[in-house]
Backbone atoms as SQL, in Angstrom:
CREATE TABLE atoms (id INTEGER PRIMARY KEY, chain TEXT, resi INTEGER, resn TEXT, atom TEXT, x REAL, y REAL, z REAL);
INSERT INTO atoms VALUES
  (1, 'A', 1, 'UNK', 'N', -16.337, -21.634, 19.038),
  (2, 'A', 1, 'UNK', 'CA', -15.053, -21.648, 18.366),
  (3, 'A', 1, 'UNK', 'C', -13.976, -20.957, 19.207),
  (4, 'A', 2, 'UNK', 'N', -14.301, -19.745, 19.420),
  (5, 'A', 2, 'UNK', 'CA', -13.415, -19.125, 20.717),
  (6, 'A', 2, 'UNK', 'C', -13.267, -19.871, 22.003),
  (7, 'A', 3, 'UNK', 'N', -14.151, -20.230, 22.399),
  (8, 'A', 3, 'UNK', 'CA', -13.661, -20.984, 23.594),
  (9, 'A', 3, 'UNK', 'C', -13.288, -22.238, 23.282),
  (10, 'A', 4, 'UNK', 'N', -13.141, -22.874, 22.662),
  (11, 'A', 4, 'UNK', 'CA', -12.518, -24.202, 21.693),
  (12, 'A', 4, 'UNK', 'C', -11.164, -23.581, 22.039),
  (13, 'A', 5, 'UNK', 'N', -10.856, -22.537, 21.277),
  (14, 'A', 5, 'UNK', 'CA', -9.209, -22.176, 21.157),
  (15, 'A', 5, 'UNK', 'C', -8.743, -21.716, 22.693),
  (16, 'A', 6, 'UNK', 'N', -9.129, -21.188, 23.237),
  (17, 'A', 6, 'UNK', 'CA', -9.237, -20.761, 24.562),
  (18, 'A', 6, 'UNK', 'C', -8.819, -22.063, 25.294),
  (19, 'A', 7, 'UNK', 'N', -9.677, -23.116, 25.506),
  (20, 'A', 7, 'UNK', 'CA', -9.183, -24.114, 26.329),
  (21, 'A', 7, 'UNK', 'C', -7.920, -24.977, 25.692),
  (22, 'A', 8, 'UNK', 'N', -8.117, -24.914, 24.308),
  (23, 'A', 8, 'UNK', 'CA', -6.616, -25.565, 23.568),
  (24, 'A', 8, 'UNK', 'C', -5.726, -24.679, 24.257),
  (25, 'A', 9, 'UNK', 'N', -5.645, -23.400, 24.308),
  (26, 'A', 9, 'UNK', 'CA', -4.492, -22.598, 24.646),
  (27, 'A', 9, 'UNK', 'C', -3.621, -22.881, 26.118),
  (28, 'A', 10, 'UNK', 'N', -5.216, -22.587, 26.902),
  (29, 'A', 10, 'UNK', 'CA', -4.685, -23.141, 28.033),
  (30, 'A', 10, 'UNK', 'C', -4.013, -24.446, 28.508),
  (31, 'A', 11, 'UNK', 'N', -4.535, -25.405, 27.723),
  (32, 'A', 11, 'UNK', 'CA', -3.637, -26.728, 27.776),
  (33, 'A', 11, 'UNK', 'C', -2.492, -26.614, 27.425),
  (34, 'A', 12, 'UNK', 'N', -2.135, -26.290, 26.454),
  (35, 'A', 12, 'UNK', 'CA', -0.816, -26.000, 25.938),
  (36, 'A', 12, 'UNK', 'C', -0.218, -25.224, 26.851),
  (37, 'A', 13, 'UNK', 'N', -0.139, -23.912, 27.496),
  (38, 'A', 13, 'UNK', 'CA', 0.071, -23.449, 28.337),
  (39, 'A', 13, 'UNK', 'C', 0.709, -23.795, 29.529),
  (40, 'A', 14, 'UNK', 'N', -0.500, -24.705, 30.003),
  (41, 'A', 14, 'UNK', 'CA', -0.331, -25.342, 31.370),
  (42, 'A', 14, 'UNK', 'C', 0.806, -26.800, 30.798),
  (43, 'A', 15, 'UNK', 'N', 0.960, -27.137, 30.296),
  (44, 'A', 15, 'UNK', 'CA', 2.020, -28.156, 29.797),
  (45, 'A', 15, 'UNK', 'C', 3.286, -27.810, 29.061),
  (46, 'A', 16, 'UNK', 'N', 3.410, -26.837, 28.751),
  (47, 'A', 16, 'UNK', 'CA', 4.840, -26.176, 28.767),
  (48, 'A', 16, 'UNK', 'C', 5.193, -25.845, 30.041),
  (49, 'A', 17, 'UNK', 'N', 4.142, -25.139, 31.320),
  (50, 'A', 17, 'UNK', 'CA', 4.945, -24.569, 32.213),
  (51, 'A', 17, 'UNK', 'C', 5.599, -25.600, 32.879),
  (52, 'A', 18, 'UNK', 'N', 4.412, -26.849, 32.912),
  (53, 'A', 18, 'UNK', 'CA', 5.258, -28.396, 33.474),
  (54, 'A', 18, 'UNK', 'C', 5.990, -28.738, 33.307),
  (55, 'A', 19, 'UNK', 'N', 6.055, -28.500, 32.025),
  (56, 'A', 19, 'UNK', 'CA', 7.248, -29.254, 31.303),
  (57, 'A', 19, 'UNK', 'C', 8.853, -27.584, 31.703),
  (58, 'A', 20, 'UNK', 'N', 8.328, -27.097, 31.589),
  (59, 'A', 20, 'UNK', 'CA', 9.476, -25.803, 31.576),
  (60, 'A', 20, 'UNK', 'C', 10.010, -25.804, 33.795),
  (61, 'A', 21, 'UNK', 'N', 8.858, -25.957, 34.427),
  (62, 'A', 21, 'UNK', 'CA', 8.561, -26.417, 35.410),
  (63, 'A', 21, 'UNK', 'C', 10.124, -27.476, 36.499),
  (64, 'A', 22, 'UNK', 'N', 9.767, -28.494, 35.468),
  (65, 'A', 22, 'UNK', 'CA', 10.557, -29.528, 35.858),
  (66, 'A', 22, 'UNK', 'C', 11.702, -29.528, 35.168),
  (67, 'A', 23, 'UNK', 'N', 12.399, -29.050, 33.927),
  (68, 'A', 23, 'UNK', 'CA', 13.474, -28.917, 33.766),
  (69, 'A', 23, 'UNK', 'C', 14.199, -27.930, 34.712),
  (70, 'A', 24, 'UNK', 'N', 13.551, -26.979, 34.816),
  (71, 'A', 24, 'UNK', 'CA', 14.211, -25.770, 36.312),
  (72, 'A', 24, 'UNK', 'C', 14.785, -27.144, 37.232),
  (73, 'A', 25, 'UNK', 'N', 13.450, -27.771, 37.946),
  (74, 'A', 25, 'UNK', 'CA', 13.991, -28.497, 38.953),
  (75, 'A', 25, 'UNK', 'C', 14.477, -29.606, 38.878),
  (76, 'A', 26, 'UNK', 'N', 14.904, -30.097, 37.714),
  (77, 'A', 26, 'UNK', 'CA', 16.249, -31.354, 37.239),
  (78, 'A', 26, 'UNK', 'C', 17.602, -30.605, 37.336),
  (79, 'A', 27, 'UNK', 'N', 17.365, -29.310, 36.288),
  (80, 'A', 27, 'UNK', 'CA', 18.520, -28.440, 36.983),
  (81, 'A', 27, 'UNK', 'C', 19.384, -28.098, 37.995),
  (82, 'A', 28, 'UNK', 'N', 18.204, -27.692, 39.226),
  (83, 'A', 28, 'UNK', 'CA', 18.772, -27.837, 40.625),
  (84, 'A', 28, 'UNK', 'C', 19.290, -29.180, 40.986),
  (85, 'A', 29, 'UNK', 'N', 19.170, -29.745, 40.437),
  (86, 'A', 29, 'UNK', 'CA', 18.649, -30.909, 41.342),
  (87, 'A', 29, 'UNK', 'C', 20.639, -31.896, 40.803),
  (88, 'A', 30, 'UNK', 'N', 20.520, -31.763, 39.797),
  (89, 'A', 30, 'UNK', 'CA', 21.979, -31.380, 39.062),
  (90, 'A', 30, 'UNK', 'C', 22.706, -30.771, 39.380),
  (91, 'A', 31, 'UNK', 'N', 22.585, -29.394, 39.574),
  (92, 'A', 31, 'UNK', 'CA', 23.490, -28.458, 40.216),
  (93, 'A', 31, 'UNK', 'C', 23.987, -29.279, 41.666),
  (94, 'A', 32, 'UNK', 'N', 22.580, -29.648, 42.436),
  (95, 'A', 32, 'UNK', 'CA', 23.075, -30.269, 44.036),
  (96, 'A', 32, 'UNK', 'C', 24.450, -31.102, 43.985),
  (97, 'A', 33, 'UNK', 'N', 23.882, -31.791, 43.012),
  (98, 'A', 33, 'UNK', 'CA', 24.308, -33.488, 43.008),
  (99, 'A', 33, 'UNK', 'C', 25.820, -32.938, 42.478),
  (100, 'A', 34, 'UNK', 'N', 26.143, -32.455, 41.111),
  (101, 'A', 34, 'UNK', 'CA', 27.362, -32.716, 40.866),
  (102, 'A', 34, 'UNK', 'C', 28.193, -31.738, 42.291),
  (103, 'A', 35, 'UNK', 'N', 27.565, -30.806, 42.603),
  (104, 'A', 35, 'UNK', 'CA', 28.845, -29.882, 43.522),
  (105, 'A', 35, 'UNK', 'C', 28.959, -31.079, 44.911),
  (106, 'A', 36, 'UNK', 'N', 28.249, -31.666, 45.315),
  (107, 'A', 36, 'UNK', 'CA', 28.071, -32.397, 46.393),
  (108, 'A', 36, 'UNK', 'C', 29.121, -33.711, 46.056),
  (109, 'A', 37, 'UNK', 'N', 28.895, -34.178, 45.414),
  (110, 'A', 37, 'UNK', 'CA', 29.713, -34.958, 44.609),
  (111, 'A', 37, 'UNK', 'C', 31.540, -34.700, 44.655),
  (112, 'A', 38, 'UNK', 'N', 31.476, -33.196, 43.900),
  (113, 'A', 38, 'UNK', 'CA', 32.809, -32.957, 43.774),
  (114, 'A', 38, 'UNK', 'C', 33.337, -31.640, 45.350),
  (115, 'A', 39, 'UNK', 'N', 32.232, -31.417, 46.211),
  (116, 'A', 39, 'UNK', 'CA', 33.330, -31.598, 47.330),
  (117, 'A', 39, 'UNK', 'C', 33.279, -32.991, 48.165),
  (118, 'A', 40, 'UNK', 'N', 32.670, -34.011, 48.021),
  (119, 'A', 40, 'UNK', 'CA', 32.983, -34.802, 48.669),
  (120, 'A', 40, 'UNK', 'C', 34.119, -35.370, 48.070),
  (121, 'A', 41, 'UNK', 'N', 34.539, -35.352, 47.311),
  (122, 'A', 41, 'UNK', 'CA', 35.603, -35.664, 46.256),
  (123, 'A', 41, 'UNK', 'C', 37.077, -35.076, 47.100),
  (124, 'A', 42, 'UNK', 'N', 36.385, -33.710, 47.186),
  (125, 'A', 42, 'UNK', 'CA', 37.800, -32.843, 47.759),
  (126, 'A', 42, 'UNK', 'C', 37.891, -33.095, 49.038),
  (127, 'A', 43, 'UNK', 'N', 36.823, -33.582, 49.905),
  (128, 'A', 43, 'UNK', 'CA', 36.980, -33.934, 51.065),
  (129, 'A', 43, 'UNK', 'C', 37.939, -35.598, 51.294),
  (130, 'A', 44, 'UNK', 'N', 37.734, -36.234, 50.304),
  (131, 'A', 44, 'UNK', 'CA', 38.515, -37.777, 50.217),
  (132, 'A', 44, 'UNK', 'C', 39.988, -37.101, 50.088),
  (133, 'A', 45, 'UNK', 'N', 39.982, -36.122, 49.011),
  (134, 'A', 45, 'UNK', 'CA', 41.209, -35.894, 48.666),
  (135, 'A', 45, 'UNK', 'C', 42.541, -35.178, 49.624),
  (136, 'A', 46, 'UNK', 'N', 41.364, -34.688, 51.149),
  (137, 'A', 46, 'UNK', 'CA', 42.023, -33.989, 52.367),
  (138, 'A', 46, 'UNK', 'C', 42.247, -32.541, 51.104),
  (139, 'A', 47, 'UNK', 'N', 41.627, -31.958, 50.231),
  (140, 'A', 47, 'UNK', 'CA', 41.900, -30.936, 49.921),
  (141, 'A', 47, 'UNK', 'C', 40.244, -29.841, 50.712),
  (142, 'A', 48, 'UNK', 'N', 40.531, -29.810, 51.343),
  (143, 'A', 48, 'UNK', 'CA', 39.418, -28.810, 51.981),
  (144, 'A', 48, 'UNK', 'C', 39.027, -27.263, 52.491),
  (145, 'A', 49, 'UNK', 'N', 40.070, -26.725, 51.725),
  (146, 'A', 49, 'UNK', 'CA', 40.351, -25.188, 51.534),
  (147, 'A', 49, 'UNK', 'C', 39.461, -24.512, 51.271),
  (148, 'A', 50, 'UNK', 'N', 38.581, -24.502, 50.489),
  (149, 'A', 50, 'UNK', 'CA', 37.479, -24.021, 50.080),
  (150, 'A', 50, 'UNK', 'C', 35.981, -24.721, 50.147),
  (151, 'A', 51, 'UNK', 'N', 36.352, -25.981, 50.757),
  (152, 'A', 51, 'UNK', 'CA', 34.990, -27.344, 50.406),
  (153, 'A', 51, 'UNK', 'C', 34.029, -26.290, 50.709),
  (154, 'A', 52, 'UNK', 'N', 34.022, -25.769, 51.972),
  (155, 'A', 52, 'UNK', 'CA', 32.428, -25.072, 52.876),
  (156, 'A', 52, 'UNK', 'C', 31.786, -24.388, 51.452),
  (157, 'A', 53, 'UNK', 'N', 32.794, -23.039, 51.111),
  (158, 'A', 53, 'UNK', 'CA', 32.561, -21.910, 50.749),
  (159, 'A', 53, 'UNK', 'C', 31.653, -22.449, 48.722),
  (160, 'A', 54, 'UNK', 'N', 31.898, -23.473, 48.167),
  (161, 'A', 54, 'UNK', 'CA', 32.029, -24.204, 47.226),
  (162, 'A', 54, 'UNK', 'C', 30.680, -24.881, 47.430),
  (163, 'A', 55, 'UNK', 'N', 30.243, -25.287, 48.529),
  (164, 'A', 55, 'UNK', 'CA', 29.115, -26.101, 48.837),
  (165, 'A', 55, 'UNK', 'C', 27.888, -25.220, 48.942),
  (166, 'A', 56, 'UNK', 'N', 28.279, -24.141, 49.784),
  (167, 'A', 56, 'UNK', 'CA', 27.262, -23.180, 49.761),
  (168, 'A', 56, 'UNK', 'C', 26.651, -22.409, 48.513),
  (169, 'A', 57, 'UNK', 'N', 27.683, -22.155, 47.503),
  (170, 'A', 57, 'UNK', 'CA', 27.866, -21.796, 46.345),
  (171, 'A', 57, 'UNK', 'C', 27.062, -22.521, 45.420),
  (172, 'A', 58, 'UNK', 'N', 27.191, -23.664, 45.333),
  (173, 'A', 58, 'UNK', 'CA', 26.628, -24.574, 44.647),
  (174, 'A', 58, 'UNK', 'C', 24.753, -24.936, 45.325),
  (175, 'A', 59, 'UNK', 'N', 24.753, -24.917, 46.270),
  (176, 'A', 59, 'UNK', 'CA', 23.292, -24.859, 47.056),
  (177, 'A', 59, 'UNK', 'C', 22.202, -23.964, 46.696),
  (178, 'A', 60, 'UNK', 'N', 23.180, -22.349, 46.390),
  (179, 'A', 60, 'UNK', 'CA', 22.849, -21.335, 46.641),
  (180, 'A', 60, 'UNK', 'C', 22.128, -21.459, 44.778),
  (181, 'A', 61, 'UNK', 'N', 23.518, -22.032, 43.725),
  (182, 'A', 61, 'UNK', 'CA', 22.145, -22.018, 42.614),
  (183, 'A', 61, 'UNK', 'C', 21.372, -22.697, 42.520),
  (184, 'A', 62, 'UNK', 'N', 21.449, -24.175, 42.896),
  (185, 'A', 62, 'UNK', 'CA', 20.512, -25.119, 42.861),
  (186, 'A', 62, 'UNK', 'C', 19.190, -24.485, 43.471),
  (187, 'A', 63, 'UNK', 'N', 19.373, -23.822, 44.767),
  (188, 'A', 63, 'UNK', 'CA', 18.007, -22.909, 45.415),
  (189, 'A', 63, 'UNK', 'C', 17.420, -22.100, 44.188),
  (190, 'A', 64, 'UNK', 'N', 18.300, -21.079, 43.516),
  (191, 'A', 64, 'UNK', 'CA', 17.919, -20.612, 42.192),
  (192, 'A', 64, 'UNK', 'C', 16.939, -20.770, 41.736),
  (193, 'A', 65, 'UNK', 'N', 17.446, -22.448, 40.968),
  (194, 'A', 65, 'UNK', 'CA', 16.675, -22.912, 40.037),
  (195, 'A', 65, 'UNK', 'C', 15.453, -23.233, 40.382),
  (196, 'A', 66, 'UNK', 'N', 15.547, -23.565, 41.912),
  (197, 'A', 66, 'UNK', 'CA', 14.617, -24.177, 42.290),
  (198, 'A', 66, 'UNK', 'C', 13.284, -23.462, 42.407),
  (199, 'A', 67, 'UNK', 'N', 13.612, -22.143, 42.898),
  (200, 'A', 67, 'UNK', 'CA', 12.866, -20.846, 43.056),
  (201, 'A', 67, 'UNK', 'C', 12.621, -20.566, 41.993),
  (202, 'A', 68, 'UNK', 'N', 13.302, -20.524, 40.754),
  (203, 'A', 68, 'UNK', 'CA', 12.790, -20.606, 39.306),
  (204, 'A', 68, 'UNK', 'C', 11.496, -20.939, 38.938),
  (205, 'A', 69, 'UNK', 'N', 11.353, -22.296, 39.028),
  (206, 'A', 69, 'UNK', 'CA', 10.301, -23.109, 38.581),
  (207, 'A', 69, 'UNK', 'C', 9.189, -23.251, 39.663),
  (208, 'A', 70, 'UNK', 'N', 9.317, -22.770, 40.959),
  (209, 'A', 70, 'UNK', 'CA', 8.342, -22.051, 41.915),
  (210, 'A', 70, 'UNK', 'C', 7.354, -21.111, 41.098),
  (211, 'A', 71, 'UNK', 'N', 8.220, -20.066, 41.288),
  (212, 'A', 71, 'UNK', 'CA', 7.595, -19.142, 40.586),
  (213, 'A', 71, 'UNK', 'C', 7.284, -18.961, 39.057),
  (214, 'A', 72, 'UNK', 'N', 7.296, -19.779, 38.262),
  (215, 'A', 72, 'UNK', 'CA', 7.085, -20.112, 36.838),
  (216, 'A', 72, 'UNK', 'C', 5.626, -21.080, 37.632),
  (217, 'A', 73, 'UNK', 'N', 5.447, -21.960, 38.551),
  (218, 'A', 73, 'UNK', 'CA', 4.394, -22.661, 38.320),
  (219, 'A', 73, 'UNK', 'C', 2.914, -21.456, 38.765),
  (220, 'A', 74, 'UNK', 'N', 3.397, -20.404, 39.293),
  (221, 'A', 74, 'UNK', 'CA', 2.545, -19.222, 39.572),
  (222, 'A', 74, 'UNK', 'C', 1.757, -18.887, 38.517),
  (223, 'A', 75, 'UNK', 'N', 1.941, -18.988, 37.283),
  (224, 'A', 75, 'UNK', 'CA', 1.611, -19.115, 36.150),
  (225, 'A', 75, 'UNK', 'C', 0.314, -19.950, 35.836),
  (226, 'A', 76, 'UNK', 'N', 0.311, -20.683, 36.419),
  (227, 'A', 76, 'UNK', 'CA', -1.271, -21.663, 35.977),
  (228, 'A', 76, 'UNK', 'C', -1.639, -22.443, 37.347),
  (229, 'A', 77, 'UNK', 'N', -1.394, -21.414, 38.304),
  (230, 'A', 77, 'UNK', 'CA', -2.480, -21.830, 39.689),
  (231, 'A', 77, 'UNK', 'C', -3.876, -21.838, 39.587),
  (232, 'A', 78, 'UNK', 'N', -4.334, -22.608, 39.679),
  (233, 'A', 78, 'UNK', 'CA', -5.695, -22.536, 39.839),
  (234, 'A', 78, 'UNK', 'C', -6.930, -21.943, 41.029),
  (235, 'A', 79, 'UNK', 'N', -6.120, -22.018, 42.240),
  (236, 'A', 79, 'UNK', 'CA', -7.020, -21.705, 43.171),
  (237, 'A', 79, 'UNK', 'C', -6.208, -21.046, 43.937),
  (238, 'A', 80, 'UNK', 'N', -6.999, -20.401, 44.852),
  (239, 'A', 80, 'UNK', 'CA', -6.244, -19.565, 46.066),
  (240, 'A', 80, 'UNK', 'C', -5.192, -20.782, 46.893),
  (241, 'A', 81, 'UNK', 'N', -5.586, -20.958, 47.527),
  (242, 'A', 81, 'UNK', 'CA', -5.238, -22.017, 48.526),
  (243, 'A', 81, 'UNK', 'C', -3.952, -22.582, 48.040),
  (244, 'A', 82, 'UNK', 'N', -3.442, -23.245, 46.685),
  (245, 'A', 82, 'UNK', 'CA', -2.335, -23.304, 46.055),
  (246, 'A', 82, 'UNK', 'C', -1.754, -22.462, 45.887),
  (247, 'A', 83, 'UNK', 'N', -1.885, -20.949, 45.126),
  (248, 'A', 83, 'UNK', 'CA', -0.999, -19.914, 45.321),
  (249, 'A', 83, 'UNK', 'C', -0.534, -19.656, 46.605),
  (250, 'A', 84, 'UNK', 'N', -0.777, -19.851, 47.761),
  (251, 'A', 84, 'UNK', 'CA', -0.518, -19.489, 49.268),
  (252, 'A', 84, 'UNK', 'C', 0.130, -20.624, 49.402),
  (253, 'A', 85, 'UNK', 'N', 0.351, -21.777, 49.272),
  (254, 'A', 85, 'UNK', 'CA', 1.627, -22.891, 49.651),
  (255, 'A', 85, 'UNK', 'C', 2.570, -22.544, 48.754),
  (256, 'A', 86, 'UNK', 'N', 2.481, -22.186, 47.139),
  (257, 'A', 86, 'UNK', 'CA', 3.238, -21.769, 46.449),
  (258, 'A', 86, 'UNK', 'C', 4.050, -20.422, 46.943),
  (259, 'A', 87, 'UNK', 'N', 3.053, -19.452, 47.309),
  (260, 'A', 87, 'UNK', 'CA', 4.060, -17.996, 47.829),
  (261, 'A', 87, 'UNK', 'C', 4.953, -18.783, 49.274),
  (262, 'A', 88, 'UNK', 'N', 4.593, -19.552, 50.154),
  (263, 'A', 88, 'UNK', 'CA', 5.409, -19.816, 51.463),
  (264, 'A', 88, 'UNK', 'C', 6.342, -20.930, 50.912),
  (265, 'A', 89, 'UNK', 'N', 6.477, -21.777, 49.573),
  (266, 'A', 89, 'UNK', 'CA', 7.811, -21.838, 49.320),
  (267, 'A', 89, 'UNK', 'C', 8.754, -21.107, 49.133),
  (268, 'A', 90, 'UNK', 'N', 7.945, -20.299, 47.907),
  (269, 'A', 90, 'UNK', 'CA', 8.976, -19.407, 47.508),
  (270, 'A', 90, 'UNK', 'C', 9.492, -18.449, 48.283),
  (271, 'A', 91, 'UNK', 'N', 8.779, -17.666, 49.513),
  (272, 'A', 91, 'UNK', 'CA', 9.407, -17.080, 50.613),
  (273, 'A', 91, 'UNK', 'C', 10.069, -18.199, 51.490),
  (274, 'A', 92, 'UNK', 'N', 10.200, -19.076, 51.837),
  (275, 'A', 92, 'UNK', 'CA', 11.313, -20.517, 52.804),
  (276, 'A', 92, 'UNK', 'C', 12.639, -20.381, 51.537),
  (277, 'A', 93, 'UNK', 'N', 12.490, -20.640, 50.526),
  (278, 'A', 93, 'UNK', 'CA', 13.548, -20.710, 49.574),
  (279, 'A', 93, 'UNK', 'C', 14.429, -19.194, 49.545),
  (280, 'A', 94, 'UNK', 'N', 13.771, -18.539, 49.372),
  (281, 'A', 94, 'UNK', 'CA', 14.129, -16.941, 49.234),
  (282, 'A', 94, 'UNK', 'C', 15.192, -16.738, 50.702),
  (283, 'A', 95, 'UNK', 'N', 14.788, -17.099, 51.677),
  (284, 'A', 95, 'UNK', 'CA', 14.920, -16.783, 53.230),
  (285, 'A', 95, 'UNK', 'C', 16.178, -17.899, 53.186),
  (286, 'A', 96, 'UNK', 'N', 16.187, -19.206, 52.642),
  (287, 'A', 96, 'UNK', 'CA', 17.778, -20.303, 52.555),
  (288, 'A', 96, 'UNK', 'C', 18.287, -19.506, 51.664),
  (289, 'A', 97, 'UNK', 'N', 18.415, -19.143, 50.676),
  (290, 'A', 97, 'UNK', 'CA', 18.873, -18.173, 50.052),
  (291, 'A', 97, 'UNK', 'C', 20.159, -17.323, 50.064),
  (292, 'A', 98, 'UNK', 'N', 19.096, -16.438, 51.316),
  (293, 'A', 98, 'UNK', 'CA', 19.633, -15.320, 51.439),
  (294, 'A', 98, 'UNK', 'C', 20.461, -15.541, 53.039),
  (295, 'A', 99, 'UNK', 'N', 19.945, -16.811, 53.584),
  (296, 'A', 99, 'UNK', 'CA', 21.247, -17.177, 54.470),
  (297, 'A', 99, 'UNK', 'C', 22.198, -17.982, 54.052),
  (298, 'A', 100, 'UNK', 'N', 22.067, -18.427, 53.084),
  (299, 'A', 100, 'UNK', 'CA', 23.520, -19.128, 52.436),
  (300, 'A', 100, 'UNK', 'C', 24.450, -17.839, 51.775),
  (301, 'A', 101, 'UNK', 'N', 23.552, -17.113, 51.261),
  (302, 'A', 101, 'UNK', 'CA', 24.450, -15.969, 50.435),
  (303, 'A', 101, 'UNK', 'C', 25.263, -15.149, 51.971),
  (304, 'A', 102, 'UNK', 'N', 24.236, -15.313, 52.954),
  (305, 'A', 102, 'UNK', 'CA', 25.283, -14.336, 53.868),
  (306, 'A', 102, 'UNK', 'C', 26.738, -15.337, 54.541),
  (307, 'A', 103, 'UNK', 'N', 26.173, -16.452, 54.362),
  (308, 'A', 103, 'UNK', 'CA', 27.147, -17.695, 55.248),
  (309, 'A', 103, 'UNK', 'C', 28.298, -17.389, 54.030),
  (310, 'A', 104, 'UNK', 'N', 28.156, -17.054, 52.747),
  (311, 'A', 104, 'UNK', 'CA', 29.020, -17.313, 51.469),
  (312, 'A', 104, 'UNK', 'C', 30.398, -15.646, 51.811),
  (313, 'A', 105, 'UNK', 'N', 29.310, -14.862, 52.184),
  (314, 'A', 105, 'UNK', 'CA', 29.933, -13.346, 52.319),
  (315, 'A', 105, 'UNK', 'C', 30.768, -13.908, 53.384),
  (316, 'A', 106, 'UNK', 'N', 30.366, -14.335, 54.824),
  (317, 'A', 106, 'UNK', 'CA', 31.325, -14.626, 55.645),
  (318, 'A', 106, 'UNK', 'C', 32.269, -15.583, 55.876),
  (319, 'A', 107, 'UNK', 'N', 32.429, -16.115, 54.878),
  (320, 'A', 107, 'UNK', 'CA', 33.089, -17.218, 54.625),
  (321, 'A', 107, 'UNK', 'C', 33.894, -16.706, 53.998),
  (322, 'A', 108, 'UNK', 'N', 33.795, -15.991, 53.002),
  (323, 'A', 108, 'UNK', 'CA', 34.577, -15.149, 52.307),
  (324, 'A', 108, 'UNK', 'C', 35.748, -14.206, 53.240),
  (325, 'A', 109, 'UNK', 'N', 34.982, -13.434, 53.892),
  (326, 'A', 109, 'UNK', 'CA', 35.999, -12.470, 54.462),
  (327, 'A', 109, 'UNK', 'C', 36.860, -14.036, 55.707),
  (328, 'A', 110, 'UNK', 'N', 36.379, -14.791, 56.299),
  (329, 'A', 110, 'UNK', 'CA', 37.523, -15.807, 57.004),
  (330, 'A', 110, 'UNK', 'C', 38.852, -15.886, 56.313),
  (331, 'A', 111, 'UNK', 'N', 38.231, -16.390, 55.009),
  (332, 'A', 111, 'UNK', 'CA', 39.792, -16.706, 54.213),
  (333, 'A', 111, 'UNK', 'C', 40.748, -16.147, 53.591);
């Protein structure tokens, strides 16, 4: 009976995080699209004052989210070997990150 509920749990579990999982990364994935979208927009428009600083900005949450649902799938790894491709995303993501956030700082002080 306990382990009955036990493996129900875990199913449930493991299918929310999927499901919780992939809304993170529709999110990003949203975030990309509309900012990409609307500086290419500003780029048609020859308004390009800010396009860079706006793009990075917008990258920088989409990475977020993305790193979000990275580390939410940490949650129901099963084996070693997957947690270790899982940690070297989430450190590659962490590392774009934190060079967009510095490209964002220096972009900042230019203007």
């Amino acid at each position: 009976m306990v382990e009955t509920f036990m493996m129900l749990l875990d199913t449930v579990l493991y299918n929310v995080v999927q499901i919780c999982t992939t809304l993170l990364e529709f999110f990003g994935i949203i975030v990309l699209m509309a900012t990409a979208l609307k500086c290419f927009y500003f780029w048609l428009k020859k308004n390009t004052q800010n396009i860079r600083l706006d793009l990075a900005q917008g990258i920088a949450l989409a990475l977020e989210f993305k790193m979000g649902g990275e580390v939410l799938r940490t949650v129901v790894v099963r084996e070693w070997a997957e947690l270790g491709i899982l940690g070297a995303i989430i450190v590659l993501r962490a590392m774009l990150t934190f060079l967009i956030h510095w490209e964002i700082k220096n972009e900042k002080k230019e203007s």
